[in-house]
LOLORO-89246 format. One record per residue: residue number from 1; z, y, x of N, C-alpha, C in turn; residue in three letters. Coordinates in pm, 1 decimal. Each point is the difference from the previous one (the first is absolute). Layout:
<atoms>
  num        nw        nv        nu       caw       cav       cau        cw        cv        cu  residuo
  NUM         Z         Y         X         Z         Y         X         Z         Y         X      ala
...
</atoms>
This chain:
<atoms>
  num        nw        nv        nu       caw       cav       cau        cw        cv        cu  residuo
    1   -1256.0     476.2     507.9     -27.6      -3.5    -141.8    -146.7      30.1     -28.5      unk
    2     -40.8      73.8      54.2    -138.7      30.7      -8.0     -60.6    -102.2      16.8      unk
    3       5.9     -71.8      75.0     -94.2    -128.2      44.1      13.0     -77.5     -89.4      unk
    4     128.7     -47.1     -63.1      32.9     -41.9    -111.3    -102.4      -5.0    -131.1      unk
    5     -29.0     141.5       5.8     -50.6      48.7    -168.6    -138.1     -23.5      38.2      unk
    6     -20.0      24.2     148.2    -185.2     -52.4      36.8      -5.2    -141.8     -31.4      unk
    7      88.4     -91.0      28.8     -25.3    -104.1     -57.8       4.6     -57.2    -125.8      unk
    8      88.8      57.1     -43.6     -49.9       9.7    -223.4    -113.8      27.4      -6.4      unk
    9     -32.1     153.7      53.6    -155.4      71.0     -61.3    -142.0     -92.8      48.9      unk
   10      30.4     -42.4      99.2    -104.9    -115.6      63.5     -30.5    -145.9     -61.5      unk
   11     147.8     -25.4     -52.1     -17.3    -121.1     -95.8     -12.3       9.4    -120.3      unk
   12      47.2     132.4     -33.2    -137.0      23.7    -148.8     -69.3      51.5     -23.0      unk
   13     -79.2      27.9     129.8    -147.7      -8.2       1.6     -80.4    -118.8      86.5      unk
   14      45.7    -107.6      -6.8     -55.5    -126.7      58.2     -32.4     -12.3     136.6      unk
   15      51.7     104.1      38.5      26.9      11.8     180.1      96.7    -102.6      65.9      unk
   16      -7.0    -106.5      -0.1     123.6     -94.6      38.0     -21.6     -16.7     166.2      unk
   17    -114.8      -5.0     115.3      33.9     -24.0      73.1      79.0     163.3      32.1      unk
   18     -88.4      69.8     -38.3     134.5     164.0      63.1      61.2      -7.8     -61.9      unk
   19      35.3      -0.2    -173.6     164.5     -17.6      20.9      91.4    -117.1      45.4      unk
   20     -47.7     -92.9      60.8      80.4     -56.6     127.6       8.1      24.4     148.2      unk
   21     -32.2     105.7     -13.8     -22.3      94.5     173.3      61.5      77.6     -42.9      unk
   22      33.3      67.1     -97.8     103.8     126.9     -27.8     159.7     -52.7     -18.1      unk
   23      25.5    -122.1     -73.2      71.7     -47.2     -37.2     117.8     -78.2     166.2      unk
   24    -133.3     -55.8      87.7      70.2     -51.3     105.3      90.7     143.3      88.6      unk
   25     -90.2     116.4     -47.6      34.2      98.9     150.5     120.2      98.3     -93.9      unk
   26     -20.5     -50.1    -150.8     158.3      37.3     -66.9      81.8     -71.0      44.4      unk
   27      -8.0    -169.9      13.3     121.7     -57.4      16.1      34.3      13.4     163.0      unk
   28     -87.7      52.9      93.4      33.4      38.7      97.2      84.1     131.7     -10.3      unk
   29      -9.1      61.7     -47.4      89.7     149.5      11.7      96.7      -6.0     -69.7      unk
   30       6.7     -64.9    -125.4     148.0     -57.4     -41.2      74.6     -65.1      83.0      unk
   31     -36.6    -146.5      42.5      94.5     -45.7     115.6      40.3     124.2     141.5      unk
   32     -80.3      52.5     -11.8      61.0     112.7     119.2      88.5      48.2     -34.4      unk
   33      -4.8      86.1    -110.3      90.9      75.7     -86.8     129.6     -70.3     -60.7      unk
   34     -43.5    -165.0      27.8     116.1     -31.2     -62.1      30.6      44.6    -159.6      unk
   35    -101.2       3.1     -85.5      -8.6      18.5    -122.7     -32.7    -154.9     -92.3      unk
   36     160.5     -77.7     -56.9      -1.6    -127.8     -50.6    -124.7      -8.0     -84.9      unk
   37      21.8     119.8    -114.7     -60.4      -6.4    -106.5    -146.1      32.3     -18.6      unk
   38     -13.5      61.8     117.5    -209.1     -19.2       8.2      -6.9    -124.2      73.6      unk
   39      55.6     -44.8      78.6     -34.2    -109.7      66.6      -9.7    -124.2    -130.2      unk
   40     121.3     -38.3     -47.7     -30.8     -78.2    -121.3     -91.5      12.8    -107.1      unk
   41     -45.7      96.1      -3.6    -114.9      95.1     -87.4    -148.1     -62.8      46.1      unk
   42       5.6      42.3     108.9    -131.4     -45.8      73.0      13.4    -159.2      29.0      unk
   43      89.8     -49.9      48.1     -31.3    -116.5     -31.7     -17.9     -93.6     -87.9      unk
   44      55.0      60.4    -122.0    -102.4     -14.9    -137.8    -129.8       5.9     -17.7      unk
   45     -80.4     120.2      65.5    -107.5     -18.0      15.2     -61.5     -78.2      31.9      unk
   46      51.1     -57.7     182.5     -73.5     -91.4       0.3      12.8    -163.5     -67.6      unk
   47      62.7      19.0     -95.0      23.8    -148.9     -88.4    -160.7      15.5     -65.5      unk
   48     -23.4     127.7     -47.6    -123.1      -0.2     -77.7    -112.3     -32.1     115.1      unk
   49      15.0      57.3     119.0    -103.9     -16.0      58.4     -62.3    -153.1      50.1      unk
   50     142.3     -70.0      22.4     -12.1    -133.1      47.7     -84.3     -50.9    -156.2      unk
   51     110.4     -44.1     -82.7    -103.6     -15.2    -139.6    -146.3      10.1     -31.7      unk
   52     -15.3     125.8      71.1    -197.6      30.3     -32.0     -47.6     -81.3      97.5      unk
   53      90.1     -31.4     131.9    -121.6    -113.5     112.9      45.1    -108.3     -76.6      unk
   54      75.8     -78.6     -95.9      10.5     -87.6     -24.9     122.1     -58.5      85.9      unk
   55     125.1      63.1      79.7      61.6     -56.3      45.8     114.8       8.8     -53.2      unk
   56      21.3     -81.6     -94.9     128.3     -20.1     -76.9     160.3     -54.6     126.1      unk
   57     -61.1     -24.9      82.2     129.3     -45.0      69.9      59.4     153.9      74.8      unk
   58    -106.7      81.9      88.9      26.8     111.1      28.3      50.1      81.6     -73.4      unk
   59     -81.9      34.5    -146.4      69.5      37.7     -97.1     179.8     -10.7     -39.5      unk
   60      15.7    -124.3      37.2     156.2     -74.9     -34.8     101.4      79.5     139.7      unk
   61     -88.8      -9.7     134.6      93.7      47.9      70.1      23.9     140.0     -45.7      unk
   62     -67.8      95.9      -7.4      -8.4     174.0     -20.6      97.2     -18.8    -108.1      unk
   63      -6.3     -63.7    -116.2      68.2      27.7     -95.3     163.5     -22.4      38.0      unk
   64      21.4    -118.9      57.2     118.6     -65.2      62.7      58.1     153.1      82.4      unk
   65     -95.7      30.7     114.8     110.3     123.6      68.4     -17.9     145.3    -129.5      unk
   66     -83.2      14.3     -52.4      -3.4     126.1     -98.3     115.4     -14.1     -62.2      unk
   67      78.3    -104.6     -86.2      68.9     -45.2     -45.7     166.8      36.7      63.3      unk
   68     -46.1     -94.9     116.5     173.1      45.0      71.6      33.0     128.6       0.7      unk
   69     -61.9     116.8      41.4     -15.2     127.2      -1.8      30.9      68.0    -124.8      unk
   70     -87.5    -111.4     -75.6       6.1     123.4    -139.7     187.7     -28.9     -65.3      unk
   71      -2.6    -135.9      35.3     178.4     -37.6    -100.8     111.2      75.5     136.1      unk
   72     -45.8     -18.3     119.0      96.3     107.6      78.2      51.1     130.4     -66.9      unk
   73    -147.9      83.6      11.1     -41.0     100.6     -63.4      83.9      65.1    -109.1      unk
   74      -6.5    -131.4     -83.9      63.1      34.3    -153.2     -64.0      25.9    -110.6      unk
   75    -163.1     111.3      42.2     -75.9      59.2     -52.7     -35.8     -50.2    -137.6      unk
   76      21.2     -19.6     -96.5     -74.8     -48.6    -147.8    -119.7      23.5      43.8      unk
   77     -50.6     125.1       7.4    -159.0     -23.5      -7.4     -57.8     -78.5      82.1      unk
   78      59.4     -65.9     143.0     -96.7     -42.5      74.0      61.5    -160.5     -54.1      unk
   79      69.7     -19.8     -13.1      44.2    -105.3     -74.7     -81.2     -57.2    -120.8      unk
   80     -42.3     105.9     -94.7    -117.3     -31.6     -89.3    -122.6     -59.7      10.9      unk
   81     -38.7     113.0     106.9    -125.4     -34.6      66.8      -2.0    -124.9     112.1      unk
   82      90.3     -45.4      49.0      37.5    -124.1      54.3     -36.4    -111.2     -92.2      unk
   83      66.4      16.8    -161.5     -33.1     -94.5     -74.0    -136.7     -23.3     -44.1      unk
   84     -56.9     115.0     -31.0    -138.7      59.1     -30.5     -61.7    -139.8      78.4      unk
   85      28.4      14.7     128.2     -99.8     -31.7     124.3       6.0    -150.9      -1.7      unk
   86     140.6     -31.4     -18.8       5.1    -154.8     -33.1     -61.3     -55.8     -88.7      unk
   87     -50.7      74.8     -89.6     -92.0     -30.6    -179.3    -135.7     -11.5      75.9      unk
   88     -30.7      89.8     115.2    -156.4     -32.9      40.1      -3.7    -153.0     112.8      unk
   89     103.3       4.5      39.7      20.8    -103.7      96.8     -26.4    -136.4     -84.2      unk
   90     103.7     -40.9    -117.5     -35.7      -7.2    -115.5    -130.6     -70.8     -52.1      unk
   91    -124.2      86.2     -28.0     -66.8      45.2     -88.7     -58.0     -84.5     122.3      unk
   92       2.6      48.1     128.3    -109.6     -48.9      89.2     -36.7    -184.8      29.9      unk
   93     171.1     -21.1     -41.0     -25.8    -122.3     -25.2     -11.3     -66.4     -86.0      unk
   94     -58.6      50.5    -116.6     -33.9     -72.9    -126.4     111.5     -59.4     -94.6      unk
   95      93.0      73.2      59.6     134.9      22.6    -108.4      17.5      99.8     -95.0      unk
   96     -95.4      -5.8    -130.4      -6.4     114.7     -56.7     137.8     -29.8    -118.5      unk
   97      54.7    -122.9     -29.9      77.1      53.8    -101.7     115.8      43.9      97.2      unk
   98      35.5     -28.1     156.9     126.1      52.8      52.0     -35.5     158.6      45.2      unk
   99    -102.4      49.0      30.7     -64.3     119.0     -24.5      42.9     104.6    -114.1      unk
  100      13.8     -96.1    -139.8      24.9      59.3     -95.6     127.7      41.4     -39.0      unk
  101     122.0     -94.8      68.9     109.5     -27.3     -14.6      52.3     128.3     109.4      unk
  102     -85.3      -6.3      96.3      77.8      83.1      82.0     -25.3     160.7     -25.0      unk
  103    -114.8      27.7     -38.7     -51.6      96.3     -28.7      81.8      90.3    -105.8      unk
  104       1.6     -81.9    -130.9     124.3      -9.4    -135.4     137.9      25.0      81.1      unk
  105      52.4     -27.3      79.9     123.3      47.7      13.4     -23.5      92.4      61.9      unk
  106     -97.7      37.3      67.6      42.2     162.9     126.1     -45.8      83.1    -177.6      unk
  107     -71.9     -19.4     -51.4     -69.6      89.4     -89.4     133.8      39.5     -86.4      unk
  108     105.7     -89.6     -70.3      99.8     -11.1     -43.0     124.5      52.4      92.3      unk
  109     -23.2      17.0     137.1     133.3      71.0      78.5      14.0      98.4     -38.5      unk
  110     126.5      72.0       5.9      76.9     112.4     -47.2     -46.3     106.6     139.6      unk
  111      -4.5     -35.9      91.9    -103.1      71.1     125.4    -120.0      -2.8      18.6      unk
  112     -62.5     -52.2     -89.5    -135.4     -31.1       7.6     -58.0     180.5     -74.2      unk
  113    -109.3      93.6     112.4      -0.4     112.5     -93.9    -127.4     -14.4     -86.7      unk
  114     -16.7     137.6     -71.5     -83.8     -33.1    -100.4    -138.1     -42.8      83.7      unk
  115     -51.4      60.8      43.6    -169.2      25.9      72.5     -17.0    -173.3      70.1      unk
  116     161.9     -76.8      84.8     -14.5    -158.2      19.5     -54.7     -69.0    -133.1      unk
  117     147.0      74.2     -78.0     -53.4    -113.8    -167.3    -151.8      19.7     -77.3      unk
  118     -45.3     141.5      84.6    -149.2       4.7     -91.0     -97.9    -120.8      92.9      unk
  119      70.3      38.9     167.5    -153.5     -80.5      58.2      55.0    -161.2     -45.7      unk
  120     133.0     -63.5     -15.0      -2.7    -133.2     -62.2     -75.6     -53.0     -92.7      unk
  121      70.1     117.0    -108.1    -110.7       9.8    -119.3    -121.7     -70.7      -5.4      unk
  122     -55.5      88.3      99.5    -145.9      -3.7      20.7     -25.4    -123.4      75.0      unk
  123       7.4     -43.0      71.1      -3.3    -105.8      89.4      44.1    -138.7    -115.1      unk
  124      91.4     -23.4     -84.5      86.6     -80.7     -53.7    -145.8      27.0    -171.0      unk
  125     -73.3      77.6     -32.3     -68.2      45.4     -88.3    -166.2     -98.9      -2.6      unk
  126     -21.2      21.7     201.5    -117.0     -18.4       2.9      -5.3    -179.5      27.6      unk
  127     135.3    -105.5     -13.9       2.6    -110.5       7.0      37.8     -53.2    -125.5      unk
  128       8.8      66.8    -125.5       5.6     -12.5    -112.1      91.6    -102.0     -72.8      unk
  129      95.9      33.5     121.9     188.8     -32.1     -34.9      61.9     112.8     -54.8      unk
  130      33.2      41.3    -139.1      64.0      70.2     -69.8     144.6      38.3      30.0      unk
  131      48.1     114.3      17.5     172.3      42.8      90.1      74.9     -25.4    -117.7      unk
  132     -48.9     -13.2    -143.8     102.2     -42.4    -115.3      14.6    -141.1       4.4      unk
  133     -79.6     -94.7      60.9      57.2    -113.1      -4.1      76.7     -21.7     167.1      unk
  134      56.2      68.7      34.0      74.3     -15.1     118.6      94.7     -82.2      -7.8      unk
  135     101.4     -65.8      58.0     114.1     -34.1     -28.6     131.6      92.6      -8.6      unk
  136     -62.3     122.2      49.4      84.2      89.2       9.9      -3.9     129.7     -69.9      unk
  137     -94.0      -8.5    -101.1     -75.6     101.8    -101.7     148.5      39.2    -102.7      unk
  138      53.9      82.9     -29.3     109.1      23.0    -115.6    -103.1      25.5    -119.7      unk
</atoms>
């Protein structure tokens, strides 16, 4: 877990090649440990990381096994953030209104928690697609 949170604190502070050196030697000690839910965690990560080299296909695989893990799992939250990740996958390919669509429903899940729905928010704010015109807005 620690390695974990080094790789948040590294990626928001624009440290991306170390937090992808912290992030790999997390998903190494998870698979040891046999821990589903950091492993799917971290391999979320690297969906973002592939994304920043521009490799949308790599991106697709990480997300693909993060995924199996996370619906094994059960987990809502990693399930969220699964969807989250598909919105950048998404986004990366110049699919911004399915971006929007997808984004609008995790933001709208009944598991979706507050601090996800703020960073949607925000993310869904700064492409200046409005969450009241959602299709799913009450």
């Amino acid at each position: 877990m620690v390695l974990a949170n080094l790789t948040s604190t590294a990626l928001n502070m624009g440290q991306h090649d170390a937090a992808e050196g912290y992030a790999r030697r997390a998903l190494e000690h998870a698979e040891a440990a046999g821990n589903r839910f950091l492993i799917s965690f971290m391999k979320l990560q690297f969906v973002r990381f592939a994304l920043r080299r521009g490799d949308a296909i790599g991106a697709r695989v990480e997300l693909r096994c993060a995924l199996e893990i996370a619906i094994a799992t059960g987990r809502p939250s990693l399930l969220i953030e699964a969807v989250i990740s598909f919105a950048e996958v998404l986004a990366a390919q110049r699919e911004s209104h399915a971006e929007w669509l997808v984004l609008g429903y995790a933001t709208h899940h009944p598991s979706t928690t507050a601090a996800d729905r703020d960073k949607i928010r925000a993310r869904l704010g700064s492409g200046g697609r409005p969450l009241d015109r959602h299709p799913l807005a009450r």
